[in-house]
N, C-alpha and C positions, 0 to 999 in steps of 0.2 A: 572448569574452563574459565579463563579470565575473560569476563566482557566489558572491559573497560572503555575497549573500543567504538560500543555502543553510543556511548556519551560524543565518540566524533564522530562518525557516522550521522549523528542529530545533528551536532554542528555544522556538518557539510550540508546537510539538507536544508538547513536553515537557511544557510547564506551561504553556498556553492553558488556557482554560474555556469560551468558545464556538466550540466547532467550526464554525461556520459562516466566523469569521472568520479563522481556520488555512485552510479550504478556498478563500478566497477571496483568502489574501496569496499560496499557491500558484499560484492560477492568472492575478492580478496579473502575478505576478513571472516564472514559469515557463510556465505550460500553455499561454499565450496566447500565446508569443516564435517566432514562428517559429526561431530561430536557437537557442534552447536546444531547439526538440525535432529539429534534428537532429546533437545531438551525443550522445555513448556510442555503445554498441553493442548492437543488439538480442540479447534472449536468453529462454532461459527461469531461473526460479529456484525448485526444489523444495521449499525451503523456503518463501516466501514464496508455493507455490501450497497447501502445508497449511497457511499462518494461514489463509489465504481460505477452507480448505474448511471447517476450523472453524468461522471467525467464519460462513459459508454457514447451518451445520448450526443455529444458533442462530436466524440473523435469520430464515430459512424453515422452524424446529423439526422438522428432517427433512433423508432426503439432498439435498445440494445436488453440480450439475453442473456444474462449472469447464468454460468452451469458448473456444476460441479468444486464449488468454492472448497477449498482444501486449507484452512488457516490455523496458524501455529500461538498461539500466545506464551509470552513470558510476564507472566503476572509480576513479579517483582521490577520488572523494567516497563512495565507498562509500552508494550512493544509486539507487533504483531508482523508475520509476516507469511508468506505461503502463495499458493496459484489458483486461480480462476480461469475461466473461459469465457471473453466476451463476444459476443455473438461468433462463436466457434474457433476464436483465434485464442490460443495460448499467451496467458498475462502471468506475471510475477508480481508480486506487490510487497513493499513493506512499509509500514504506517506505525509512526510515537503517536500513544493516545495524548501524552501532556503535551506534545505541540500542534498536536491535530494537524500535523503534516506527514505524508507518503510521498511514495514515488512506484511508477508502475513502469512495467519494458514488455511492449502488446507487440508481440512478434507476427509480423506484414510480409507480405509475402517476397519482398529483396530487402526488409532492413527488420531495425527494430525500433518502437517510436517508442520515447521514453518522455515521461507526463507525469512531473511536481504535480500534487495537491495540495490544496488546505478547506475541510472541513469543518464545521463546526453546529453544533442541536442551535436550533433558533431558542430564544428564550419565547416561554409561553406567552407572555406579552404581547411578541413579535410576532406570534400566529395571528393570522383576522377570523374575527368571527364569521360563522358561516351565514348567518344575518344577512 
C-alpha cells in the first residue's frame, strides 16, 4: 500500500484550520482502507494515553476514564492511530510521534467534537523537585 499520503495528512494537521476537513482526508485515505488498517502492530502507548487523559480532563472539566485503548502503530512512519473510550464515549484518535501532534473526534451524544493536540515529555530539568 502506498502511504504517501501520510506525509499530508501531517501537513494538514499541522497547519489545517478546519478540522473537520483534516478528520475527513484521514479517514478518505486511511480509516476506511481496509488494507491500511491491517498493517503496523497493535499496541499500547503511555504517552499518547496522558495527552488523552489531559485533553479528557478539559473536554469533561473533571476526572476523565481512559477504557479500553485499542492503538495501532506504524513504526516506520512513526504514526499511531486507533480508539479509546473516554469516560464511556467512543474516541478515534491519530497522532505523528515527530510532530507530537493528533487529532481526536469524541463522539457526543448530536455531534462529534474534534480536538487538535500537541504534546510533548517535559525535559527532566523542567520537572520541580519535590523539595
Amino acid at each position: 500500500m502506498d502511504l504517501s499520503k501520510l506525509k499530508e495528512l501531517e501537513e494538514r494537521l499541522h497547519n489545517g484550520k478546519q478540522f473537520s476537513e483534516i478528520w475527513d482526508f484521514f479517514f478518505t485515505h486511511f480509516g476506511e482502507n481496509e488494507e491500511f488498517m491491517g498493517l503496523g502492530e497493535p499496541g499500547s502507548n503511555e504517552f499518547l494515553e496522558a495527552v488523552l487523559e489531559e485533553v479528557g480532563k478539559q473536554l469533561f472539566n473533571g476526572p476523565v476514564t481512559l477504557t479500553r485503548p485499542r492503538f495501532i502503530r506504524l513504526a516506520e512512519h512513526k504514526f499511531i492511530h486507533g480508539t479509546v473510550f473516554l469516560n464511556g464515549r467512543l474516541t478515534s484518535a491519530f497522532y505523528f510521534e515527530t510532530l507530537h501532534k493528533g487529532m481526536l473526534a469524541v463522539l457526543w451524544t448530536n455531534e462529534t467534537k474534534l480536538i487538535r493536540f500537541t504534546g510533548r515529555h517535559l525535559y527532566d530539568a523542567l520537572n520541580r523537585s519535590s523539595n
